[in-house]
N, C-alpha and C positions, 0 to 999 in steps of 0.2 A: 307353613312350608308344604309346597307339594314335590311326590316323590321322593320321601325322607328313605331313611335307610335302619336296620334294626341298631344299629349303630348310633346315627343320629339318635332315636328312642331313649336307647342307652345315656345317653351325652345329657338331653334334659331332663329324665326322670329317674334316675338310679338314683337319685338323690335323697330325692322323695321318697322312693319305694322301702329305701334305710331308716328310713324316720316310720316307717308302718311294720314293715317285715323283717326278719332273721333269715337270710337266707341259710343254705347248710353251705359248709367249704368248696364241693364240689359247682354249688350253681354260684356264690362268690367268686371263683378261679374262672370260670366261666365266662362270667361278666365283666372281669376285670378285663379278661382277652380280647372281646368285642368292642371293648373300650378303646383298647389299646393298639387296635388289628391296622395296619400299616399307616398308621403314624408317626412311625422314628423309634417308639417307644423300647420295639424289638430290634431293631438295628439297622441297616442301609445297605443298599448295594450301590454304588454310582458309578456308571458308562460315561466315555467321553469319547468324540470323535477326533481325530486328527487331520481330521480335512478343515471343517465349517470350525472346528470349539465346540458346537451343542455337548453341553452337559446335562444328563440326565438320571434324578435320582428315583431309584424304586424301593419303600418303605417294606421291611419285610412285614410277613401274613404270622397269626400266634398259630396258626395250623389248631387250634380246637376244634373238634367234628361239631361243635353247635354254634360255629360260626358262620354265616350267609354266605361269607364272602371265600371261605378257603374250602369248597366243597370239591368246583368244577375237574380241578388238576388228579385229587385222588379216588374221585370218579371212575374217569377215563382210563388211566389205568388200573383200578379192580377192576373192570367191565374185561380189559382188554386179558388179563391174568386168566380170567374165570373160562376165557375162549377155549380151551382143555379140554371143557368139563362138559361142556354141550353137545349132546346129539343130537342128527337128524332122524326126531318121535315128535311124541303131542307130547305136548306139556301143558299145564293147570295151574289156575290161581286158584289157592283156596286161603280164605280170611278165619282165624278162629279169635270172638272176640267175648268177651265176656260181660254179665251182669255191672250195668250200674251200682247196684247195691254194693256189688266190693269193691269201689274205687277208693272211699276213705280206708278202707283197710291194706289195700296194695298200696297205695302211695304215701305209709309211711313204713313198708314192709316192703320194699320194690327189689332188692335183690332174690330173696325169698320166692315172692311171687310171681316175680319175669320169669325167674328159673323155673319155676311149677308150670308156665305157660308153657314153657319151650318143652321140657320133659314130658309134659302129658300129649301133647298137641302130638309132638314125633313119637310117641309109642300106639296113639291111635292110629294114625296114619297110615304106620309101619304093621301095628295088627291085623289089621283090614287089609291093607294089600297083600301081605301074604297070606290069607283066607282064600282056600281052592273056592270060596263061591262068589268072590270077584275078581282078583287077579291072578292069587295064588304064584306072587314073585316080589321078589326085594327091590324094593325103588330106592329112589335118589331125590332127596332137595335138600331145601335151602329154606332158613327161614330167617324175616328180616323183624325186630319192631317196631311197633309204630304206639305215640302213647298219646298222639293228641287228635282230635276231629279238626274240622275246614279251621270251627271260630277259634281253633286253637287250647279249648277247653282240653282237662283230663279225659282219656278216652282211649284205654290200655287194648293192642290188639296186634296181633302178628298175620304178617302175609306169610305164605308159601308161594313157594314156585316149585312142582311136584313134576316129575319127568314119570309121564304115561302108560310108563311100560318099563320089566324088569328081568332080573334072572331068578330063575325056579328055583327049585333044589339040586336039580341035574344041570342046570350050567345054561341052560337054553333061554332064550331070548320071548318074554312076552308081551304082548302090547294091547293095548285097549282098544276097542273098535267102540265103543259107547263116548257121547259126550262128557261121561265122567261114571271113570270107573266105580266108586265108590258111595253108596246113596247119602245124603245129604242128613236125612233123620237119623243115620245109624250113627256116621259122625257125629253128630249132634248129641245123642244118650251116651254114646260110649267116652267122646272129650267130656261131659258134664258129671259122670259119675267118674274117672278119674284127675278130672281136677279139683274136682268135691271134694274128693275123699282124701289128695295129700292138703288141701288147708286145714281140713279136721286132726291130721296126723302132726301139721305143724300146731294147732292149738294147743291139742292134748300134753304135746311136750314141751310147750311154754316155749315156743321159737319164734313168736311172733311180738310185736309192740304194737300197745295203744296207744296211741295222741292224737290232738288235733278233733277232727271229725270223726274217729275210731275210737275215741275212748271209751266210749260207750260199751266196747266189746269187751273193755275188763269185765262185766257182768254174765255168768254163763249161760243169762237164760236171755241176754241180746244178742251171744254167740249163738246160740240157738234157734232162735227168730232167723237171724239172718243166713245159717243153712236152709232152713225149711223154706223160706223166699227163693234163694238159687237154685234150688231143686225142684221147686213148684212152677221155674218157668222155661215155656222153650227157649234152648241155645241154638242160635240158629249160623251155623258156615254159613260162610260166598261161597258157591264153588263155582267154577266158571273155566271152561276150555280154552287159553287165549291167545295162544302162539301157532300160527300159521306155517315159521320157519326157525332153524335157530338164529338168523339174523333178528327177528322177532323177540324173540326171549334177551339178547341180549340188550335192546334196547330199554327194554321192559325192566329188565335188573336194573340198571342206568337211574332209573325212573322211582324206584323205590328204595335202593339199599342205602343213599348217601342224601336222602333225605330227611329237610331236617322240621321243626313245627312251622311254621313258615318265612317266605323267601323275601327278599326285599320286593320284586315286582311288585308283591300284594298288597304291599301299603300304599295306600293313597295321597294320604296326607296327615300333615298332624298339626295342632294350634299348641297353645301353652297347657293346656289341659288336658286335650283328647288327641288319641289316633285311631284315624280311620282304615280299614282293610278291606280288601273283598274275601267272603268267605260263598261258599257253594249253601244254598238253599234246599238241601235234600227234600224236602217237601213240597217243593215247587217245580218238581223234574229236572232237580241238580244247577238250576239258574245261579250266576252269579248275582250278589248283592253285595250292597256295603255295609261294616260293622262297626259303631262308633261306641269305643271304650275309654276309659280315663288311662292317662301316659302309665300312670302305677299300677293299673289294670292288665294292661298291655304285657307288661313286665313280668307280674307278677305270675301269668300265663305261660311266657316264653321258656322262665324257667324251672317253671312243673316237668317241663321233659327235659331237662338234664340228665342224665345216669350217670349211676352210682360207678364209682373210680373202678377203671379195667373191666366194665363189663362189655361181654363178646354181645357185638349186636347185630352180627352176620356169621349165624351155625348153618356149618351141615350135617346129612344123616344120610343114613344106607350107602349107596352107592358113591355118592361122594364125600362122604366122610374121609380125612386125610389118611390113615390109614390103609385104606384099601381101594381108595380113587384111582390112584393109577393102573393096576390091575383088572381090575373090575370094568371100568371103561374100555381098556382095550379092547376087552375079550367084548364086550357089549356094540363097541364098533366093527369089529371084525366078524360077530353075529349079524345084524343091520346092511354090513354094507355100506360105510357110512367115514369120512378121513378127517382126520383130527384138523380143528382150525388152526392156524398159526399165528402165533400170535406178531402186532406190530411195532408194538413199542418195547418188548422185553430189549434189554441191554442198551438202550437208548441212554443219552443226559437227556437232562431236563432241556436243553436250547432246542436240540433234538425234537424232543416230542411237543414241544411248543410250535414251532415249525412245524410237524406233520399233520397235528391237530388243528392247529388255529393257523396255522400262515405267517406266523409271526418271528420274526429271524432277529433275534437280539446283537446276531453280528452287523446290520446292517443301521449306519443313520436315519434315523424316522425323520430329521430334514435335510440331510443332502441326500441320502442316499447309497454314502459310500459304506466300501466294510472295513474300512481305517477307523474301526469303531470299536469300544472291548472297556472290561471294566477299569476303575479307576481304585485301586486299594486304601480303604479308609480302617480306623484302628475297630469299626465294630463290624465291617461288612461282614454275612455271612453268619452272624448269630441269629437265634432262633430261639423262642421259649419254648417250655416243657407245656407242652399243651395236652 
């Protein structure tokens, strides 16, 4: 089959992948979703004209965040929400990503350890920039994670998107005139010795599980080995300047927060055995190539990044933190010089912003034409699963 769908995947190897694997509940409910994602399962909506007759049914979406197909809609509008929140400053990409060595340990400990990434990563951040010998002001981001590389392997790591500039202590507006305010080694030692130090804090008080490829670390002296390795090596940030405008950043959000291990485009193909995908070649000056793994391989990959049930996987901190974002901005716009974006799609319906976005008018016949066209009430239209 060429240009299958993670879905198709889904369809001939979950089968298989049950005969090998235990999934947990959360990536079982998951899979069931993908399975099930607008094929009747979750219910119908169906349109009919009174012009021509064209009747037309659309299978509703399970709405899961790790499904390919139900991303694009709640996208667009978080992107469109977030337009508030944005200033005209620099803003920054910075990556903070962690040791291989503790992938077997975070990933059977992953609420634990996301939270130690997101809690250390924003108190470095937030230390440093209020340091009079770099910013010496309170900033604002966002942090998103991300838990898989191109080949879709485990490969736990959070972006930021850090706004450039902040308020002092007296209320005044600062901003960075450097390619990044913050030097790269300092974050480096300073995130490495505070997220060292709560996995040590979570060990000592027995809050942590071994299984799998961590078992090992019931022994205290392979918990030990495996401090003195993450501490023995450089941690190294992205940091990188990347937004020219706020039109810029909000694309760029778009781009990162609502994605997921990967997309249908990137499968190639797939036979009764393998499927194939393009993954990026970092070693080769980020060249695309192709990846041919077995269908239960595939799988078994896709749902390593699942997350654990209600976890937030879009924080913010300082400045826009919900608390005191609205305030805080003001005064920070009315410093700058700078007018709130407005946003396009609040108080819209769905027909609405399908129309503004995409061109697409559900009032109208897609073969006459006419808009003697509207739904038709069947006993499940309108259900929806708990995704």
């Amino acid at each position: 089959m060429s240009s299958p769908t993670v879905q198709d995947v889904f369809a001939i190897f979950y089968g298989d992948y049950l005969e090998k694997y235990n999934p947990s509940a959360r990536q079982a409910k998951t899979a069931t979703h993908i399975l099930n994602c607008k094929t009747g399962a979750y219910g119908k909506n169906t349109s009919g004209c009174g012009e021509c007759g064209h009747v037309h049914i659309h299978y509703n979406s399970c709405r899961d965040r790790g499904c390919p197909m139900c991303q694009e809609l709640p996208k667009e509008k978080w992107i469109d929400r977030q337009k508030k929140s944005v200033l005209e400053a620099p803003y920054f990409h910075v990556v903070f990503t962690l040791p291989e060595e503790l992938n077997s340990l975070i990933y059977v400990n992953q609420k634990e350890l996301y939270d130690l990434l997101y809690q250390t990563s924003a108190e470095t951040l937030r230390e440093l920039a209020e340091d009079p010998k770099y910013l010496g002001a309170e900033i604002g981001f966002l942090s998103v994670l991300h838990t898989w590389g191109s080949s879709i392997g485990y490969h736990p790591h959070l972006h930021v998107v850090a706004l450039g500039g902040g308020l002092d202590a007296d209320g005044h507006w600062k901003q960075s005139d450097a390619d990044f305010f913050l030097p790269v080694h300092v974050i480096s030692r300073l995130f490495r010795g505070k997220y060292m130090s709560g996995v040590k804090e979570l060990l000592k008080n027995g809050e942590l599980k071994f299984a799998g490829n961590a078992s090992k670390y019931r022994n205290r002296y392979e918990q030990q080995n495996l401090l003195d390795i993450c501490y023995g090596k450089d941690w190294a940030p992205y940091c990188k300047k990347t937004f020219q405008n706020a039109e810029a950043v909000l694309e760029y959000l778009g781009r990162y927060t609502h994605r997921i291990a990967i997309s249908n485009h990137r499968i190639v193909s797939m036979t009764d055995r393998t499927v194939t995908y393009r993954v990026k070649d970092y070693r080769n000056e980020g060249c695309w190539k192709n990846l041919t793994v077995s269908g239960v391989e595939f799988i078994r990959r896709f749902l390593m990044h699942v997350l654990p049930k209600q976890f937030v996987r879009i924080r913010h901190y300082g400045l826009l933190s919900s608390r005191v974002k609205k305030e805080k901005l003001t005064l920070c716009r009315n410093l700058i010089g700078c007018q709130e974006y407005l946003s396009k799609l609040e108080g819209l319906t769905t027909a609405e912003i399908l129309l503004k976005l995409f061109g697409i008018d559900i009032h109208v016949c897609p073969k006459c034409g006419s808009r003697n066209y509207g739904p038709i009430k069947s006993p499940d239209a309108g259900y929806r699963s708990s995704a």
